[in-house]
N, C-alpha and C positions, 0 to 999 in steps of 0.2 A: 741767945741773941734776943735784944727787946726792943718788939718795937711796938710797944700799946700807945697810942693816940695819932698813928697813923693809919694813912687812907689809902687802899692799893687798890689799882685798875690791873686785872690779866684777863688777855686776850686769847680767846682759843682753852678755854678753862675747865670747859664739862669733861675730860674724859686724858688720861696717859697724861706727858709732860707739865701740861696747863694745869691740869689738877690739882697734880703735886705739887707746884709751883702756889697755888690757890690755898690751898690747905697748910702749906710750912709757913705760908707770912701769917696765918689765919691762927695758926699754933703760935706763933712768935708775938702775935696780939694785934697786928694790923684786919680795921676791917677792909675785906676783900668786894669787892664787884668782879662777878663771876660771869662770864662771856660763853654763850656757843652758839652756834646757829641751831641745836636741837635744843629744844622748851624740853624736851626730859633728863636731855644729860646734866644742864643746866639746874631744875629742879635737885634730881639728884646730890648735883654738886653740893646748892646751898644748906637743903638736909642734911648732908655727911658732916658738912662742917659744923651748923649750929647743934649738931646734938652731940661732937667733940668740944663745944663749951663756948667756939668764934662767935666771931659777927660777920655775916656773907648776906647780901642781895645779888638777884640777876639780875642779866638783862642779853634777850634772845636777838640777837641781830647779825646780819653776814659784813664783816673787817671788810671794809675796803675804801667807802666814799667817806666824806667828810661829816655826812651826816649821823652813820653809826658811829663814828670817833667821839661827835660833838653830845651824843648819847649818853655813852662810855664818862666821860666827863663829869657830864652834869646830874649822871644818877651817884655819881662819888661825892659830889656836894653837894648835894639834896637828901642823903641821908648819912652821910657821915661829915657835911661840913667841909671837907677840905681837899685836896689829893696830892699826896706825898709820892707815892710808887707807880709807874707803869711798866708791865711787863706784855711785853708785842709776842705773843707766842702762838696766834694765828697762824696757822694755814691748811693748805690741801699739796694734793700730787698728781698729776698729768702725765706719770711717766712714759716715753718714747725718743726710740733713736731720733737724731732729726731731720731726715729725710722721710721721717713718718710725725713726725710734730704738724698739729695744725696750729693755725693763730691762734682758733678758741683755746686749745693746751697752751699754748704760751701766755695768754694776756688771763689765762683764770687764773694760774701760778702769780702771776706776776701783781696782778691786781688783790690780791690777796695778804700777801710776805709783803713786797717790798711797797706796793700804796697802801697798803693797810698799815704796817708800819708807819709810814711816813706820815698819814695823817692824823692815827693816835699819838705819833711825837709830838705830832704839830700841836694840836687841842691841850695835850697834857703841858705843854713846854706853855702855852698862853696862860693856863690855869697857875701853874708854880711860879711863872713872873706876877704876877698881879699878887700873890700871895704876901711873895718877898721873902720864903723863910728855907729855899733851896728847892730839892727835889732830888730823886732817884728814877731813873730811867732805863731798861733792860731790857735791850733789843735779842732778840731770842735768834741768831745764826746757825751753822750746820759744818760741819768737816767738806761735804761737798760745795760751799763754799769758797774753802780754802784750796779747794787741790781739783775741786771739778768729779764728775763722776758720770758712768756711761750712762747714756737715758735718761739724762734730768738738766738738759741744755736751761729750759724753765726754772727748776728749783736752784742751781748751782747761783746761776746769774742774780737770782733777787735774793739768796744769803749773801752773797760775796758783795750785791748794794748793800746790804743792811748793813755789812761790817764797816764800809765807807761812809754810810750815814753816822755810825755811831761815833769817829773821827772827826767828821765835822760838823755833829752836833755838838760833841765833847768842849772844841773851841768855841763856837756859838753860845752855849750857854756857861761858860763857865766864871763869869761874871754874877751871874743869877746862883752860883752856885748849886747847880742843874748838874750831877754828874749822869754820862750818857756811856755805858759799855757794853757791848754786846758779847754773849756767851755765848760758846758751840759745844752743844750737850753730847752724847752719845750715852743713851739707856734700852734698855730693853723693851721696846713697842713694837707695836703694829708693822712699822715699818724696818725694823731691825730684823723680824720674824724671816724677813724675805730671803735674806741672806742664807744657804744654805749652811755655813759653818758654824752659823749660831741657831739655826732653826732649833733643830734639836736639844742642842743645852739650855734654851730659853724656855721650851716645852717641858723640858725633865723639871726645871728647877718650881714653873708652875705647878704643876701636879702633884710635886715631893714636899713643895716648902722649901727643900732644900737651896743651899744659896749659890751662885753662881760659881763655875772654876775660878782658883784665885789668878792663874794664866791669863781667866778670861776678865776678870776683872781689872790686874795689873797690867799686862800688856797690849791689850785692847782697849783697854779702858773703859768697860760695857759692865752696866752694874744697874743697878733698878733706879726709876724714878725717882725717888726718894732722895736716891747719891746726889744726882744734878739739884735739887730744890734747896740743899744745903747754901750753895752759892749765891742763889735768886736770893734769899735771905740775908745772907752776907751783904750783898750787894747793897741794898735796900736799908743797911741800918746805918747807925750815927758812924760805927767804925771803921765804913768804907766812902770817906766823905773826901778822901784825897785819892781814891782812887776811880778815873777819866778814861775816855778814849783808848779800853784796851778790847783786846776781843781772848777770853780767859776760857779753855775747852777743861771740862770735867765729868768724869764719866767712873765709873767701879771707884777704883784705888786712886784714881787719877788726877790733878790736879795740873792744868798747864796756863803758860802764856804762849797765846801765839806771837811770831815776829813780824812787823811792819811791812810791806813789802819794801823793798830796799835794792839800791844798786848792788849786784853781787860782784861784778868785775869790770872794769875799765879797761879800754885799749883808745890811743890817740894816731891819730893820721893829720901831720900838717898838713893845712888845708882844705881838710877834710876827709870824707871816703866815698869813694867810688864803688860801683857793686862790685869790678874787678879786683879790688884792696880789701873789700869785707870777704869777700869768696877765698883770698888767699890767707886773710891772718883768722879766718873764722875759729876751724878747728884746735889751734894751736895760739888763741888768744881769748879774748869774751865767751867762746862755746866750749872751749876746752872742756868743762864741767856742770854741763847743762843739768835746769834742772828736773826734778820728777814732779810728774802731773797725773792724776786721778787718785782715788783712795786704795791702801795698800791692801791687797788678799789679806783675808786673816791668817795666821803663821799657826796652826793648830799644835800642839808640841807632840813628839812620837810618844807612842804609848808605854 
């Protein structure tokens, strides 16, 4: 995939997802602006890449206000002239039940993911109209997003805005020819490590080299960084210039679309309904087939 004389902003870049995200457009020939709140990972990043042959600058700042967005921007055209790509791959994690959640846990998640998001779209989305020559936009989402998941009232809520933002930013700019879609990765990180069913396979396959269960690759869809970054490139090049407002999960072997949220069933009542007429047609009409909420146990296969 080529995409030399392009200009890519990622967010959240020094270290796992962001990285590799940092380094496949960086391989694929766009120069990258490299993101993190740590001046070492940061460092790090941009040596790994230029002495793989890229073009990478930092720039150390914490996602969130309009100020580090408006940063983010202007160091993509101040040393590479223009900005093609933004990838929001910011964030942190505050995990707790919610009756143990404090504000500061909800508004650090929050102000991170879903406004840091929203105002590197903003900055990038002003930069690519003034230009006039399109743009690429790639909101970085989460499975717990889509289906919710226990102890991350915080994370769940500002993936599942992002996926909304990427929807009606997709409309908003598609005139400007601004495509906006948000990805829900699932790779082998930090935060994957947690999961007891995968702790251990993630740990053997570090230590061995060896590559992950194909089980765990196909049916889970858990497969190294590298898998997800394939997409973020895709994304980002001339050949996905018709494709808008989706939210696309990839992970091992995996490759998916996710669906819209949508009316799943209808029932009508002349006149209306009453709680007494919802209470009697519930079961045996619109809830007949209710649906599943949080993310599924991993399904390990017997041995």
């Amino acid at each position: 995939m080529e995409l030399h004389g392009k200009a890519a902003v990622v967010t959240g870049s020094g270290r796992g997802l962001g990285l590799a995200y940092a380094r496949a457009l960086a391989a694929a020939g766009a120069r990258v602006v490299v993101n993190d709140l740590d001046p070492g990972a940061v460092d790090a990043a941009v040596d790994g890449i230029t002495a793989a042959g890229g073009t990478a600058v930092g720039v150390v700042a914490a996602v969130g206000d309009g100020e580090a967005a408006e940063r983010l921007v202007e160091t993509a055209v101040t040393e590479f002239g223009r900005l093609d790509v933004l990838v929001t791959n910011a964030g942190i994690l505050r995990d707790r039940v919610l009756w143990k959640m404090t504000d500061d846990d909800f508004d650090a998640v929050v102000t991170v993911h879903l406004r840091g998001t929203f105002t590197c779209a903003r900055a990038a989305a002003v930069r690519m109209r003034e230009q006039g020559t399109g743009g690429r936009i790639v909101l970085i989402s989460s499975p717990a997003g889509q289906r919710g998941n226990f102890g991350q009232t915080n994370y769940a809520a500002a993936k599942a805005g992002i996926v909304a933002m990427a929807r009606t930013w997709a409309l908003e700019l598609a005139r400007a020819r601004i495509t906006v879609n948000a990805v829900v990765p699932v790779a082998a990180t930090e935060m994957t490590k947690t999961i007891p069913a995968f702790a251990p396979l993630i740990e053997e396959s570090e230590r061995t080299g060896a590559p992950l269960p194909a089980w765990l690759r196909r049916d889970e869809g858990l497969g190294t960084v590298e898998d997800v970054a394939s997409l973020i490139t895709y994304l980002a090049s001339d050949a996905a210039e018709d494709v808008t407002g989706q939210a696309i999960g990839i992970g091992g072997d995996r490759l998916a679309l996710w669906a819209h949220p949508r009316e799943k069933s209808v029932d009508f009542a002349d006149g209306g309904w009453s709680a007494d007429a919802i209470a009697e047609r519930w079961h045996a009409g619109v809830g007949a087939e209710p649906e599943a909420y949080g993310i599924p146990a991993p399904q390990v296969p017997e041995a």
